[in-house]
C-alpha positions as CSV (number, residue, x, y, z in Angstrom):
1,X,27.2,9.4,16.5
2,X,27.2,10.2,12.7
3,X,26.4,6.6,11.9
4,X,23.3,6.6,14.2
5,X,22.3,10.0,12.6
6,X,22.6,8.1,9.1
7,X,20.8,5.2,10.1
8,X,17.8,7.3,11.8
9,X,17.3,9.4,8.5
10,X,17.7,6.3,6.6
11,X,14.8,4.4,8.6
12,X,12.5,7.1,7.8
13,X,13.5,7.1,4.3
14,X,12.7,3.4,3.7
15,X,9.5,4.0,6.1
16,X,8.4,6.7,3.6
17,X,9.0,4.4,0.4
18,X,6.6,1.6,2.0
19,X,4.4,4.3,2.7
20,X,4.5,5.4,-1.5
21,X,4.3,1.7,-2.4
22,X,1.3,1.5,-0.4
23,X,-0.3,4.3,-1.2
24,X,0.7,3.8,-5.1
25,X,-1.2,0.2,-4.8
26,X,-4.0,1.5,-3.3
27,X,-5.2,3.6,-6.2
28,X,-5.1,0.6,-8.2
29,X,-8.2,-0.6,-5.7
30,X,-9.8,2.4,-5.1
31,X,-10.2,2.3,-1.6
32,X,-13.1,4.2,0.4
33,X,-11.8,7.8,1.0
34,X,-13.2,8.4,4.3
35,X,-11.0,5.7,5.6
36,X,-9.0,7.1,8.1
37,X,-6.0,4.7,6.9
38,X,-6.6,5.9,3.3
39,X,-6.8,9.4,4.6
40,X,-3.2,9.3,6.4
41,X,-1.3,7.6,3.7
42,X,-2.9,10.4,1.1
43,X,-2.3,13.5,3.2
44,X,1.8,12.0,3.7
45,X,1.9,11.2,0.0
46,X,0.1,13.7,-2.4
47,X,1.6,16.3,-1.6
48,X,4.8,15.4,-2.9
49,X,3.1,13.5,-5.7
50,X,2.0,16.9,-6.6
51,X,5.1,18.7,-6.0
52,X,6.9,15.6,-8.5
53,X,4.2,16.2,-11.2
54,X,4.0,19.9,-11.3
55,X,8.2,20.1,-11.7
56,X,8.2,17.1,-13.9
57,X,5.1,17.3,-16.0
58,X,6.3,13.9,-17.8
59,X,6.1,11.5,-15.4
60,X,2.8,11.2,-16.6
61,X,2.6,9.4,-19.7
62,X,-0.4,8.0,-21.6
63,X,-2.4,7.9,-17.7
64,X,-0.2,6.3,-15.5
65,X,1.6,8.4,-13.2
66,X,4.8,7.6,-12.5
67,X,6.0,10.1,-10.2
68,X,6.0,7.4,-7.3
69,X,9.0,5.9,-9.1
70,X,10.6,9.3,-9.1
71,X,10.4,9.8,-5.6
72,X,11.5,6.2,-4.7
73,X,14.6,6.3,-7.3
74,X,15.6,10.0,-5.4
75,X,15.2,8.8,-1.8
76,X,17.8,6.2,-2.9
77,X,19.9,8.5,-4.8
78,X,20.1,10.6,-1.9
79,X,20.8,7.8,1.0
80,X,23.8,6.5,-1.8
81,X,24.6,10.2,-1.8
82,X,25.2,10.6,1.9
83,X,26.4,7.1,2.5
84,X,29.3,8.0,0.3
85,X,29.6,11.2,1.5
86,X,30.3,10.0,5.4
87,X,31.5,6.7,5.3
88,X,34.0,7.2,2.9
């Protein structure tokens, strides 16, 4: 039961990185904004984006934003956490 818990949580986590790489490659094209594609992957990712930026003010650095990084390095951070945690 706990491992299917895990492995539920863990599927969304690794569905919410693709969605960061996505969206991070996407504003290196800059896509048309009233895609509703564009639109869904922006409204799931910004706001944390924001969240990352406004905490950590320098994960910006000379333009590029890295806060993507952040985000993806503390999603697996916290799956290593709670792997350990239960399966230990």
């Amino acid at each position: 039961m706990i491992g299917e818990i895990y492995g539920l949580i863990r599927s969304i986590a690794i569905l919410y990185m693709w969605i960061i790489i996505i969206a991070s490659f996407l504003s290196f094209v800059r896509p048309d904004p009233h895609n509703p594609i564009v639109q869904v992957l922006y409204r799931l990712t910004e706001p944390v984006f924001a969240f990352i930026r406004k905490k950590l003010p320098f994960v910006v650095m000379a333009g590029m934003d890295l806060s993507p990084l952040v985000i993806i390095f503390g999603l697996q951070f916290i799956d290593i956490l709670i792997r350990n945690m239960l399966f230990v």
